[in-house]
N, C-alpha and C positions, 0 to 999 in steps of 0.2 A: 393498496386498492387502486388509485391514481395510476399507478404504474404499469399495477394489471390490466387497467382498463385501455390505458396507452398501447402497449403491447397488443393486446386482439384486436383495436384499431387497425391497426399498421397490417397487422398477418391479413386482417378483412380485408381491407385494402386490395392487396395483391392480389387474394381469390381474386377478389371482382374484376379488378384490370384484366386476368386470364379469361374473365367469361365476357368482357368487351371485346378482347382480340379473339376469341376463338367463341364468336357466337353460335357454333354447328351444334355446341354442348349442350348450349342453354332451350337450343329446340327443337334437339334430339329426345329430350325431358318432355317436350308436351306433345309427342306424337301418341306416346301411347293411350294417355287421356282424350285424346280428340278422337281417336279410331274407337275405346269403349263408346265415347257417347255416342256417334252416330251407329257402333253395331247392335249397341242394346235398345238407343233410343227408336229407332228406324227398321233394324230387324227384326230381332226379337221382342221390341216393343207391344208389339201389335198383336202377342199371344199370351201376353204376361195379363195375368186377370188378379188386382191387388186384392187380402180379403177384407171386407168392407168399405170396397172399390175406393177410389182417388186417382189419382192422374199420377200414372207410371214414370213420365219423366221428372214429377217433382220428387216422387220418391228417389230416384236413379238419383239426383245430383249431389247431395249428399252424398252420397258410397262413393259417386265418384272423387268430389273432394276428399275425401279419407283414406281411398286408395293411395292416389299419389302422395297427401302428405307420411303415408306410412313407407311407398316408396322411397322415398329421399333416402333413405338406410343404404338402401346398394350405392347410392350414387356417393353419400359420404365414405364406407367402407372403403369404396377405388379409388376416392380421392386420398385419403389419407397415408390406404398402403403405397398409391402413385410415389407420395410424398415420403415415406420411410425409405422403398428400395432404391429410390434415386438420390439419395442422401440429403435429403432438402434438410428431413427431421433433426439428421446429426448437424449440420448447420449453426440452425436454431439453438439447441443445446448447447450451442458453445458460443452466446451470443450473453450478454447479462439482462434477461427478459424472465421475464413470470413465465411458471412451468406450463400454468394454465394457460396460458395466450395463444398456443401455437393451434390448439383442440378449441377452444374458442373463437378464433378466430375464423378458422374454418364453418362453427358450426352460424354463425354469424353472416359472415356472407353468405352461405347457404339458404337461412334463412330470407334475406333478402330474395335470390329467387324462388324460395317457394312460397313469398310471397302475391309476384307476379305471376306465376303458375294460378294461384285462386284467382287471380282479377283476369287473365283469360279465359279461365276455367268457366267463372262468371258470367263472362260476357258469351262466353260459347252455350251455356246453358239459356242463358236469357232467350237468346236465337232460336232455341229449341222448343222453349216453352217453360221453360222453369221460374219459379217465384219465388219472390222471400213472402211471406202473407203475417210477419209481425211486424214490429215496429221498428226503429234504429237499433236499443240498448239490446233486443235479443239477438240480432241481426249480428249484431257487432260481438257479443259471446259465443255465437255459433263460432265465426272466424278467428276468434280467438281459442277454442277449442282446438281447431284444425290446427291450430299452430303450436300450439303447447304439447298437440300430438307428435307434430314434426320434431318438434325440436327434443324431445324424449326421442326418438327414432333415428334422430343424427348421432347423439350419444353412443346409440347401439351401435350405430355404424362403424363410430370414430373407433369404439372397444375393439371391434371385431376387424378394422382395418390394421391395428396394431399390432394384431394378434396374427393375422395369416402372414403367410412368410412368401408368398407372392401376390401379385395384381387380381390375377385370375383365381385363386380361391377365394381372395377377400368378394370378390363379385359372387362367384357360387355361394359362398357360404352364407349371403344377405338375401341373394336371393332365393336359394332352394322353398327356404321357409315364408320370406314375407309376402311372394305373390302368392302361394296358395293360402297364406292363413287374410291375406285380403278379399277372397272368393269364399273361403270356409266361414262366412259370418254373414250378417243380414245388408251388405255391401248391395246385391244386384236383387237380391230374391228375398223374401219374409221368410225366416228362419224356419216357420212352425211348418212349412214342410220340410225340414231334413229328416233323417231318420231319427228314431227316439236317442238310438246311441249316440250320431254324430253332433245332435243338438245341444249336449253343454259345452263342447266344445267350441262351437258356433256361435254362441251366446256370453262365453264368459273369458272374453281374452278384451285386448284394448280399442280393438276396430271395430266390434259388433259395439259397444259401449259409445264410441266418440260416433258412428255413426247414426244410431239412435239419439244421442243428445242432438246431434245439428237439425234433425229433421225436425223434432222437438221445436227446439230454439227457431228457427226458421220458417214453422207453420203447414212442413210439407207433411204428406200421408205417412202417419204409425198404424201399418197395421196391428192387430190382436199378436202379442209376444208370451199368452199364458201366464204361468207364476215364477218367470226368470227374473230374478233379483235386479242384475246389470241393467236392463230393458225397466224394468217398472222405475229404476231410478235412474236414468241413464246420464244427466248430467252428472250426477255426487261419482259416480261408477266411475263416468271420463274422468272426469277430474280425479279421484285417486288412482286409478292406473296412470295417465301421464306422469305424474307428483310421485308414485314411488319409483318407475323405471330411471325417473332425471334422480333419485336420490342415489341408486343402487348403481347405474351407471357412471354418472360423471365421475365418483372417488376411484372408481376402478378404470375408468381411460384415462385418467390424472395420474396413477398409480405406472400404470403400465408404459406409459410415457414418459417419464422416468427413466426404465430399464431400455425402453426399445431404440434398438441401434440399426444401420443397414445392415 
Protein backbone atom coordinates (compact mmCIF):
# COMPACT_ATOMS: atom_id res chain seq x y z
CA UNK A 1 0.00 0.00 0.00
CA UNK A 2 3.22 2.36 0.77
CA UNK A 3 4.24 1.81 -2.59
CA UNK A 4 0.98 2.25 -4.30
CA UNK A 5 0.66 5.37 -2.62
CA UNK A 6 4.33 6.30 -3.80
CA UNK A 7 3.65 5.51 -7.26
CA UNK A 8 0.35 7.87 -7.77
CA UNK A 9 2.38 10.44 -6.10
CA UNK A 10 5.03 10.52 -8.50
CA UNK A 11 2.45 9.90 -11.84
CA UNK A 12 0.31 13.11 -9.78
CA UNK A 13 3.24 14.72 -9.91
CA UNK A 14 3.88 14.93 -13.69
CA UNK A 15 0.12 15.65 -14.45
CA UNK A 16 0.63 18.62 -12.50
CA UNK A 17 3.93 19.82 -13.76
CA UNK A 18 1.95 19.45 -17.52
CA UNK A 19 -0.88 21.74 -16.17
CA UNK A 20 2.15 24.46 -14.83
CA UNK A 21 3.83 24.40 -18.29
CA UNK A 22 0.69 24.27 -20.34
CA UNK A 23 -1.55 26.51 -18.39
CA UNK A 24 -4.06 27.06 -21.71
CA UNK A 25 -5.56 23.62 -20.41
CA UNK A 26 -6.14 24.41 -16.98
CA UNK A 27 -8.45 27.65 -18.32
CA UNK A 28 -9.65 26.42 -21.12
CA UNK A 29 -11.80 24.12 -18.23
CA UNK A 30 -13.29 27.28 -16.72
CA UNK A 31 -14.44 28.92 -19.69
CA UNK A 32 -17.38 27.08 -20.13
CA UNK A 33 -18.59 27.70 -16.45
CA UNK A 34 -18.02 31.27 -16.51
CA UNK A 35 -19.93 31.77 -19.88
CA UNK A 36 -23.23 29.40 -18.20
CA UNK A 37 -23.09 31.74 -15.13
CA UNK A 38 -23.26 35.01 -16.86
CA UNK A 39 -25.77 33.56 -19.66
CA UNK A 40 -28.17 31.97 -17.25
CA UNK A 41 -27.47 34.36 -14.44
CA UNK A 42 -27.77 37.70 -16.64
CA UNK A 43 -29.86 36.36 -19.43
CA UNK A 44 -32.10 34.09 -18.99
CA UNK A 45 -32.11 34.92 -15.40
CA UNK A 46 -34.53 37.66 -15.43
CA UNK A 47 -37.48 35.24 -16.84
CA UNK A 48 -36.89 32.31 -14.92
CA UNK A 49 -39.74 32.49 -12.18
CA UNK A 50 -38.52 29.72 -9.18
CA UNK A 51 -41.83 27.89 -7.83
CA UNK A 52 -42.12 29.14 -4.48
CA UNK A 53 -39.93 32.02 -5.45
CA UNK A 54 -36.10 32.47 -4.02
CA UNK A 55 -33.25 34.04 -5.78
CA UNK A 56 -32.54 32.41 -9.21
CA UNK A 57 -28.81 32.76 -8.92
CA UNK A 58 -28.62 30.98 -5.61
CA UNK A 59 -30.33 28.25 -7.11
CA UNK A 60 -28.17 28.42 -10.50
CA UNK A 61 -24.72 27.83 -8.51
CA UNK A 62 -25.21 24.82 -7.39
CA UNK A 63 -26.03 23.13 -11.06
CA UNK A 64 -23.39 24.99 -11.98
CA UNK A 65 -20.87 23.44 -9.61
CA UNK A 66 -22.17 19.93 -10.61
CA UNK A 67 -22.08 20.63 -14.08
CA UNK A 68 -18.43 21.00 -14.23
CA UNK A 69 -17.50 18.46 -11.62
CA UNK A 70 -19.48 15.90 -13.76
CA UNK A 71 -17.71 17.44 -16.69
CA UNK A 72 -14.15 16.46 -15.75
CA UNK A 73 -15.10 12.88 -17.46
CA UNK A 74 -14.30 14.16 -21.06
CA UNK A 75 -11.34 15.89 -19.88
CA UNK A 76 -9.93 12.63 -18.09
CA UNK A 77 -11.13 10.21 -20.93
CA UNK A 78 -8.68 12.52 -23.45
CA UNK A 79 -6.25 12.54 -21.14
CA UNK A 80 -5.89 9.11 -20.48
CA UNK A 81 -6.41 7.85 -24.32
CA UNK A 82 -3.69 11.01 -24.86
CA UNK A 83 -1.64 8.74 -22.76
CA UNK A 84 -2.34 5.16 -24.09
CA UNK A 85 -1.89 6.23 -28.03
CA UNK A 86 1.37 7.82 -27.37
CA UNK A 87 2.73 5.05 -25.52
CA UNK A 88 3.28 6.82 -22.28
CA UNK A 89 0.79 3.73 -20.86
CA UNK A 90 3.25 0.97 -22.22
CA UNK A 91 5.89 2.83 -20.53
CA UNK A 92 4.63 2.63 -17.26
CA UNK A 93 3.82 -0.95 -17.57
CA UNK A 94 7.05 -1.86 -17.79
CA UNK A 95 8.30 0.16 -14.92
CA UNK A 96 8.02 -2.04 -11.24
CA UNK A 97 5.10 0.35 -10.08
CA UNK A 98 1.49 -0.53 -8.75
CA UNK A 99 -1.01 -1.26 -11.65
CA UNK A 100 -3.19 1.17 -9.92
CA UNK A 101 -0.85 4.28 -9.76
CA UNK A 102 -0.78 5.17 -13.21
CA UNK A 103 -5.18 5.70 -13.26
CA UNK A 104 -4.68 7.13 -9.88
CA UNK A 105 -2.60 9.23 -10.33
CA UNK A 106 -4.20 10.85 -13.02
CA UNK A 107 -7.35 10.86 -11.16
CA UNK A 108 -5.55 12.70 -8.46
CA UNK A 109 -4.17 15.44 -9.91
CA UNK A 110 -7.24 15.97 -11.60
CA UNK A 111 -8.67 16.28 -8.85
CA UNK A 112 -6.47 18.98 -7.58
CA UNK A 113 -7.84 21.16 -10.43
CA UNK A 114 -11.25 20.51 -9.90
CA UNK A 115 -10.60 21.55 -6.84
CA UNK A 116 -9.57 25.13 -8.03
CA UNK A 117 -12.28 25.11 -10.53
CA UNK A 118 -14.90 25.27 -7.24
CA UNK A 119 -12.85 28.16 -5.44
CA UNK A 120 -13.31 30.11 -8.73
CA UNK A 121 -16.31 28.84 -9.44
CA UNK A 122 -17.11 30.41 -5.86
CA UNK A 123 -15.60 33.38 -6.04
CA UNK A 124 -17.40 33.90 -9.45
CA UNK A 125 -20.79 33.21 -7.92
CA UNK A 126 -20.11 35.29 -4.90
CA UNK A 127 -19.76 38.34 -7.58
CA UNK A 128 -22.99 37.33 -8.82
CA UNK A 129 -24.85 37.05 -5.72
CA UNK A 130 -24.78 33.76 -4.53
CA UNK A 131 -24.63 32.49 -0.86
CA UNK A 132 -23.82 29.72 1.41
CA UNK A 133 -26.98 30.61 4.17
CA UNK A 134 -25.65 27.55 6.51
CA UNK A 135 -22.91 27.19 8.59
CA UNK A 136 -19.19 25.63 7.97
CA UNK A 137 -19.87 21.68 8.61
CA UNK A 138 -22.82 21.77 5.84
CA UNK A 139 -20.93 24.28 3.72
CA UNK A 140 -18.04 21.95 3.80
CA UNK A 141 -20.40 18.54 2.87
CA UNK A 142 -21.85 20.38 0.02
CA UNK A 143 -18.01 20.59 -1.50
CA UNK A 144 -17.32 17.44 -0.50
CA UNK A 145 -20.35 16.07 -2.37
CA UNK A 146 -18.99 17.84 -5.49
CA UNK A 147 -15.93 16.16 -5.22
CA UNK A 148 -16.81 12.70 -4.51
CA UNK A 149 -19.00 13.34 -7.69
CA UNK A 150 -15.81 14.24 -9.58
CA UNK A 151 -13.93 11.75 -8.68
CA UNK A 152 -16.68 8.84 -9.43
CA UNK A 153 -16.70 10.71 -12.98
CA UNK A 154 -12.92 10.63 -13.39
CA UNK A 155 -13.26 6.96 -13.04
CA UNK A 156 -15.69 6.97 -16.01
CA UNK A 157 -13.40 8.81 -17.82
CA UNK A 158 -10.35 6.93 -17.17
CA UNK A 159 -12.73 3.51 -18.26
CA UNK A 160 -13.80 4.89 -21.30
CA UNK A 161 -10.34 6.70 -22.15
CA UNK A 162 -8.89 3.02 -22.16
CA UNK A 163 -11.33 1.83 -24.02
CA UNK A 164 -11.52 4.01 -27.29
CA UNK A 165 -8.97 3.28 -29.66
CA UNK A 166 -8.37 7.07 -30.59
CA UNK A 167 -8.24 10.71 -28.87
CA UNK A 168 -11.28 11.82 -30.52
CA UNK A 169 -13.71 9.20 -29.88
CA UNK A 170 -12.52 8.98 -26.23
CA UNK A 171 -13.77 12.78 -26.27
CA UNK A 172 -17.16 11.99 -28.16
CA UNK A 173 -17.91 9.20 -26.45
CA UNK A 174 -17.74 11.37 -22.70
CA UNK A 175 -19.13 13.75 -24.10
CA UNK A 176 -22.20 12.82 -26.44
CA UNK A 177 -23.77 11.77 -23.04
CA UNK A 178 -22.58 13.84 -20.02
CA UNK A 179 -23.43 17.44 -21.39
CA UNK A 180 -26.84 16.45 -22.21
CA UNK A 181 -27.47 14.37 -19.20
CA UNK A 182 -26.12 17.63 -17.21
CA UNK A 183 -29.11 19.86 -18.72
CA UNK A 184 -31.46 16.76 -18.66
CA UNK A 185 -31.83 17.21 -14.66
CA UNK A 186 -32.79 19.99 -12.17
CA UNK A 187 -29.07 21.58 -13.16
CA UNK A 188 -30.56 25.06 -14.52
CA UNK A 189 -34.46 24.72 -14.33
CA UNK A 190 -36.84 22.83 -11.37
CA UNK A 191 -37.50 19.52 -12.91
CA UNK A 192 -41.48 19.51 -12.23
CA UNK A 193 -41.81 21.28 -15.46
CA UNK A 194 -40.32 18.67 -17.84
CA UNK A 195 -42.64 16.57 -19.31
CA UNK A 196 -44.38 13.69 -17.26
CA UNK A 197 -42.14 11.18 -19.58
CA UNK A 198 -38.95 12.96 -19.56
CA UNK A 199 -39.22 13.58 -15.68
CA UNK A 200 -37.73 10.25 -14.17
CA UNK A 201 -35.18 10.56 -16.12
CA UNK A 202 -34.39 13.89 -14.90
CA UNK A 203 -34.86 13.06 -11.53
CA UNK A 204 -33.11 9.77 -11.03
CA UNK A 205 -29.53 9.80 -12.41
CA UNK A 206 -26.42 11.22 -10.26
CA UNK A 207 -26.57 14.98 -11.24
CA UNK A 208 -30.16 15.76 -10.44
CA UNK A 209 -29.35 13.86 -6.88
CA UNK A 210 -25.62 15.71 -6.06
CA UNK A 211 -27.37 18.87 -7.24
CA UNK A 212 -30.26 18.88 -4.91
CA UNK A 213 -28.10 17.76 -2.07
CA UNK A 214 -25.59 20.92 -2.32
CA UNK A 215 -28.46 23.34 -2.72
CA UNK A 216 -29.86 21.39 0.49
CA UNK A 217 -26.47 21.62 2.28
CA UNK A 218 -25.75 25.19 1.31
CA UNK A 219 -29.23 26.83 2.21
CA UNK A 220 -29.95 27.77 -1.42
CA UNK A 221 -33.76 27.51 -3.15
CA UNK A 222 -35.32 23.71 -3.37
CA UNK A 223 -37.98 24.16 -5.16
CA UNK A 224 -41.31 21.68 -4.87
CA UNK A 225 -39.61 18.14 -6.43
CA UNK A 226 -43.30 16.06 -5.92
CA UNK A 227 -42.93 12.35 -4.71
CA UNK A 228 -39.36 11.78 -6.47
CA UNK A 229 -37.41 9.60 -4.00
CA UNK A 230 -33.75 10.97 -5.17
CA UNK A 231 -34.95 14.73 -4.37
CA UNK A 232 -36.87 14.02 -1.15
CA UNK A 233 -33.51 12.40 0.01
CA UNK A 234 -31.05 13.94 -1.93
CA UNK A 235 -27.95 13.79 0.14
CA UNK A 236 -28.38 9.62 1.02
CA UNK A 237 -29.37 9.51 -3.13
CA UNK A 238 -25.72 11.66 -3.81
CA UNK A 239 -24.05 9.78 -1.68
CA UNK A 240 -25.09 6.28 -3.08
CA UNK A 241 -24.70 7.01 -6.59
CA UNK A 242 -21.22 8.51 -6.30
CA UNK A 243 -20.25 5.25 -3.75
CA UNK A 244 -21.49 2.76 -6.35
CA UNK A 245 -20.24 4.19 -9.80
CA UNK A 246 -16.38 4.50 -7.79
CA UNK A 247 -17.10 0.69 -6.80
CA UNK A 248 -18.30 -0.53 -10.33
CA UNK A 249 -15.73 1.63 -12.18
CA UNK A 250 -12.37 1.70 -10.55
CA UNK A 251 -12.14 -2.53 -10.73
CA UNK A 252 -13.05 -2.26 -14.24
CA UNK A 253 -10.35 0.70 -15.29
CA UNK A 254 -7.76 -1.28 -13.07
CA UNK A 255 -8.84 -4.39 -15.09
CA UNK A 256 -8.69 -2.92 -18.35
CA UNK A 257 -5.40 -1.30 -17.76
CA UNK A 258 -3.85 -4.37 -17.44
CA UNK A 259 -4.74 -5.38 -21.16
CA UNK A 260 -4.42 -1.94 -22.75
CA UNK A 261 -1.61 -1.53 -24.91
CA UNK A 262 -0.77 1.32 -27.82
Amino acid sequence: MRRAASDTIVVAQRHLLHVVRVPEEAIAGLVLPIVLVVLFAYVFGSAVVLPGGGNYREFLMPGIFTQAMAMMCTAMAVAVATDRTTGFIDRLKSLPMARSAALAGHVLSTMVSAALALTTMSVLGYLVGWRIRTDVLHAAAAYGLLLLLATAMLWIGAYIGLLARTVTVADNATFAWIFPLTFLANTFVPSTGLPGWLRPLAEWNPVASTVAAVRTLFGNPVPPHGDSIPLRHPVASALCWSLGLLVICVPLAVRRYRTATR
